[in-house]
GUBAKE-794895 format. One record per residue: residue in three letters; y, x, z of N, C-alpha, C in turn. Coordinates in steps of 0.2 Angstrom, whole numbers, plus 5000, padded with zeros to 4 digits. Atoms other than C-alpha are relative to their C-alpha. Last residue first. Layout:
N
ALAYXZYXZYXZ ...
! end
This chain:
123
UNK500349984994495949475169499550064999 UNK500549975002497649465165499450015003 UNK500650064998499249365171499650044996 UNK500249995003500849485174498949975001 UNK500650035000502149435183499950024994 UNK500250015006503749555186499349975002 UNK500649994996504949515198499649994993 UNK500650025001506849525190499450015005 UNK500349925005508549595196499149924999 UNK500249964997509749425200499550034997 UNK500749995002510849345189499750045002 UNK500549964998512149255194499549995000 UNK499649964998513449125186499850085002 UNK500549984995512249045174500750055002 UNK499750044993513148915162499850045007 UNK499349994998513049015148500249965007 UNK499749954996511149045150500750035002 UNK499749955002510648875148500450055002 UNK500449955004509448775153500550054997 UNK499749985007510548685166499350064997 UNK500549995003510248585183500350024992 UNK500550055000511748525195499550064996 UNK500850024995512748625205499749955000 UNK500150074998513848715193499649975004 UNK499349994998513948905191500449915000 UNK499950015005511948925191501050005000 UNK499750044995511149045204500649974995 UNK499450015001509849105194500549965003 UNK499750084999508149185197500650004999 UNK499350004997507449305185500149955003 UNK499750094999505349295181500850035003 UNK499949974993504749495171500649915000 UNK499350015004503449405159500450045006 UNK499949924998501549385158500849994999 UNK499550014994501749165155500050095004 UNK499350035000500649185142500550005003 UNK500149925002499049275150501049984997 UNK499849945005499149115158500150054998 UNK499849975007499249025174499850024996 UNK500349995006498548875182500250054995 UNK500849994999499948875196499549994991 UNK500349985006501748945198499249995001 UNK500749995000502648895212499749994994 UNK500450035006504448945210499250015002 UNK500949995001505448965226499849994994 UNK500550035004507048965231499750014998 UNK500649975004507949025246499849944994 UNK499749975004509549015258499450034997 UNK500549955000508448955274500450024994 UNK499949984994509448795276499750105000 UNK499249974997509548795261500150005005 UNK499850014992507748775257500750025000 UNK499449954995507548775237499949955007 UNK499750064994506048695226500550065002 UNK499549954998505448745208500049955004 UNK499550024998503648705202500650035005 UNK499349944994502548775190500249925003 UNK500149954998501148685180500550045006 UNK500750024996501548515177499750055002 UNK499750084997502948565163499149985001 UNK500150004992502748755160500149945005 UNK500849974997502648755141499850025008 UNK500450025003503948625140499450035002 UNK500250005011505148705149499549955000 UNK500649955003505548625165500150014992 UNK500250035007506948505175499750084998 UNK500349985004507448455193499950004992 UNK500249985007508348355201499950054999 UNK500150095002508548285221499950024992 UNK500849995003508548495226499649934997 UNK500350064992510448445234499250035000 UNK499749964993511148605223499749945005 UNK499450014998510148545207500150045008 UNK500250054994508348635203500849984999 UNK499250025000508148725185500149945007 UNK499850074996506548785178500850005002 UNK500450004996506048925164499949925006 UNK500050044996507148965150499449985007 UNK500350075002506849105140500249955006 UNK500050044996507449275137500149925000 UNK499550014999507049335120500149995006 UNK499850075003505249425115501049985004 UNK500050035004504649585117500349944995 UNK500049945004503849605132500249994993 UNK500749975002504049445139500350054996 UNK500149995004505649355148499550065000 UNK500549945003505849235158500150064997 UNK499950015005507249115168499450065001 UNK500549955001507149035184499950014994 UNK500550015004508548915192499650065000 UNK500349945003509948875202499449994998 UNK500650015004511148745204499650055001 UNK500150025005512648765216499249995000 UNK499450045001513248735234499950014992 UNK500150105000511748795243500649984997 UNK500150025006512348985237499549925000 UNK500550045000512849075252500049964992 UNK499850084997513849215254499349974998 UNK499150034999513149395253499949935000 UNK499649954992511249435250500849985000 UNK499449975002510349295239500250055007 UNK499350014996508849255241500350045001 UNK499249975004507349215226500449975010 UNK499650024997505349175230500750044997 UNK499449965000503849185219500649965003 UNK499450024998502249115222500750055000 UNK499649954999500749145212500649975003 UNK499550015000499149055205500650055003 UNK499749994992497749095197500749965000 UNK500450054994496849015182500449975006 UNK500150085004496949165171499949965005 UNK500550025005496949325184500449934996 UNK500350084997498549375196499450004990 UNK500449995006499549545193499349945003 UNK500549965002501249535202499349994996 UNK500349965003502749445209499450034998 UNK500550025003503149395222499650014995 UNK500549964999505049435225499449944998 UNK500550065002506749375215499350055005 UNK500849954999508249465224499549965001 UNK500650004998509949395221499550045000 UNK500749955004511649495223499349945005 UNK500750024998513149385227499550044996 
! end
């Protein structure tokens, strides 16, 4: 399974952005998947987290009420809506297809990890 995050790119303080993720090969309604970070510099980070039905969810902290994550299965995609963002949240976003199909922040549970889209908030 190869994902592929798009959307991406160079959005002001304020703005917002939508990033979508879908898989090429089999299908991937049957697990978790989520959205992870990472900034210039820093560690990869946590981001959101949907279940395989889309009935739970869970966020960082620093993006709780701000973003949100959905999937279509029928449609083989999921999304992150990114609003009021941040100079902060510059980052290149991964989405992850988890290897359970509930919700997980953590990156030993993540089966596939698809290439990055880079967001970068500046104005």
């Amino acid at each position: 399974v190869q994902l592929q995050a798009s959307g991406g790119g160079l959005v002001q303080p304020g703005g917002s952005l939508r990033l979508s993720c879908g898989p090429s090969g089999r299908t991937v309604s049957n697990n978790g998947m989520g959205w992870f970070r990472q900034a210039p510099g820093k560690e990869r980070e946590f981001v959101a987290s949907i279940n395989w039905r889309g009935s739970r969810t869970a966020y960082a902290g620093s993006v709780k009420g701000r973003f949100t994550i959905s999937r279509d299965n029928a449609k083989n995609m999921l999304y992150l809506q990114m609003n009021s963002l941040k100079p902060e949240d510059t980052a290149i976003y991964y989405c992850t297809a988890n290897r359970g199909a509930e919700v997980t922040d953590r990156t030993s549970d993540i089966r596939y990890w698809g290439k990055g889209t880079l967001v970068t908030v500046s104005s």
